[in-house]
C-alpha positions as CSV (number, residue, x, y, z in Angstrom):
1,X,0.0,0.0,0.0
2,X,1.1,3.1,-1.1
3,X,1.3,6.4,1.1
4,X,0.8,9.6,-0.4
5,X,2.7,12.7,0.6
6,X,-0.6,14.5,2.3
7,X,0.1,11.2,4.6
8,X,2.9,11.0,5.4
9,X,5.0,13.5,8.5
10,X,6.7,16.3,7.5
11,X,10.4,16.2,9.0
12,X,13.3,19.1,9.2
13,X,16.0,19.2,7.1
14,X,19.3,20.9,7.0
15,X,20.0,21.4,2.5
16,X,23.8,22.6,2.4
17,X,25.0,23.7,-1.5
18,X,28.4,24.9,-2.5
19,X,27.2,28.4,-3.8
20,X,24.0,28.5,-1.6
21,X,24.9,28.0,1.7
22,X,23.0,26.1,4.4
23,X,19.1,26.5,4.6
24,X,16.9,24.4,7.0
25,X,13.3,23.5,5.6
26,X,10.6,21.2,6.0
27,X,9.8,18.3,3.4
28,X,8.2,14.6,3.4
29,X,11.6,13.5,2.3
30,X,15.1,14.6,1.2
31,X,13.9,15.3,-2.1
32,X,11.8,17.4,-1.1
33,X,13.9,18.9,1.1
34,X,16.2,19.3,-1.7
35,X,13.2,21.1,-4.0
36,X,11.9,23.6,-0.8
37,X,15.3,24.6,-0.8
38,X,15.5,25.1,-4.4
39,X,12.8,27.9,-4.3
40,X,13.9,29.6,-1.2
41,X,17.2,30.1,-3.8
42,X,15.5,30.8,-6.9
43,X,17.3,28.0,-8.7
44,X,16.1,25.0,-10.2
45,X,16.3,21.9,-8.2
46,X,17.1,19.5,-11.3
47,X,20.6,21.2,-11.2
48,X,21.3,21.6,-7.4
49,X,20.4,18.2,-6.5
50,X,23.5,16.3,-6.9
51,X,25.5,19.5,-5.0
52,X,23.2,19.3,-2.2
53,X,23.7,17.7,1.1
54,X,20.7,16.9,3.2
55,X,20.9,16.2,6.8
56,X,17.4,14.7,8.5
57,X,17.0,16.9,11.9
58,X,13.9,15.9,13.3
59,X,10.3,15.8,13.2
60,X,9.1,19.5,12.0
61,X,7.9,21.8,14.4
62,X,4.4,23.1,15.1
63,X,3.4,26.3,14.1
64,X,3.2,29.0,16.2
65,X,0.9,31.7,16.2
66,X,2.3,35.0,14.8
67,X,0.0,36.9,17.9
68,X,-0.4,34.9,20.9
69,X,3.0,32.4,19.9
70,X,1.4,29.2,21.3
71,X,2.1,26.2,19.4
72,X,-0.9,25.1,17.8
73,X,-2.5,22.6,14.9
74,X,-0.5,19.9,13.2
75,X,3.6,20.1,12.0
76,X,3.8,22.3,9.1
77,X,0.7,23.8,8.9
78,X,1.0,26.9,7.1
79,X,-1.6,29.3,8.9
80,X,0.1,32.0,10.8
81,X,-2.6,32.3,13.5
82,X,-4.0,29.7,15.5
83,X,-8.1,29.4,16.0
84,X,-8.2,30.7,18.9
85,X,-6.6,34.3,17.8
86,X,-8.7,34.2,14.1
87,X,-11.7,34.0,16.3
88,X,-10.2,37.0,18.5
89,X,-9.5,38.8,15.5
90,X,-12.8,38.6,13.6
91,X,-15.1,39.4,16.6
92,X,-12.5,42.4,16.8
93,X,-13.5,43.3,12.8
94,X,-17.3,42.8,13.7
95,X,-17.4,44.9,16.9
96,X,-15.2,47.7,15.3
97,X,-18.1,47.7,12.4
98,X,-20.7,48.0,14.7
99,X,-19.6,51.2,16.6
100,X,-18.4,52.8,13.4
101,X,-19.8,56.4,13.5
102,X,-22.9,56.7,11.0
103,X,-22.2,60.0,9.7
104,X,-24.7,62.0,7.5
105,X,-24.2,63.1,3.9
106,X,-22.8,66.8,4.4
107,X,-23.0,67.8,0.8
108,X,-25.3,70.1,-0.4
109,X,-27.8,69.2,-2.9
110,X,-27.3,71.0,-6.2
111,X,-31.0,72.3,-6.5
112,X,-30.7,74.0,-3.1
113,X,-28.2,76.3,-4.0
């Protein structure tokens, strides 16, 4: 049985290249490791690939929210805030709407002139 990528844990990896430097991502595997690299430099990875040297580090970290910075959600999720803080966020939106000012039309009609 086959696992697919959506399946299977994301891991940290160190990608070191000659004329890149060192860059530490998060990929299913090496090669993908070697292709999240690729794109943080702007180069193809069909050409880097054989330069690169991958080192596994660990299991990838949980996100953490860019307000409150709790960990939250699953490893390498890509939303930058956690529920909690979105929920914060958007009753924020909705109250700040509600006590907006109603202000009237101050302009003057062109046939009362």
């Amino acid at each position: 049985m086959k696992r697919n990528k959506a399946d299977a844990g994301l891991w940290r990896f160190e990608v070191w290249h000659p004329e890149y430097g060192a860059r530490i991502v998060q990929g299913a595997d090496k090669a993908d490791a070697v292709k999240a690299a690729a794109v943080w430099w702007c180069a193809k990875w069909q050409t880097i690939a054989g330069d690169c040297r991958v080192t596994k580090l660990g299991t990838a970290a949980r996100p953490r929210c860019r307000r409150c910075h709790r960990e939250y959600g699953e490893a390498g999720a890509p939303a930058a805030l956690c529920p909690e803080c979105i929920a914060l966020e958007e009753r924020h939106r909705r109250d700040a709407a509600w006590y907006r000012p109603q202000r009237e039309d101050r302009r003057v009609a062109s046939d009362e002139l």
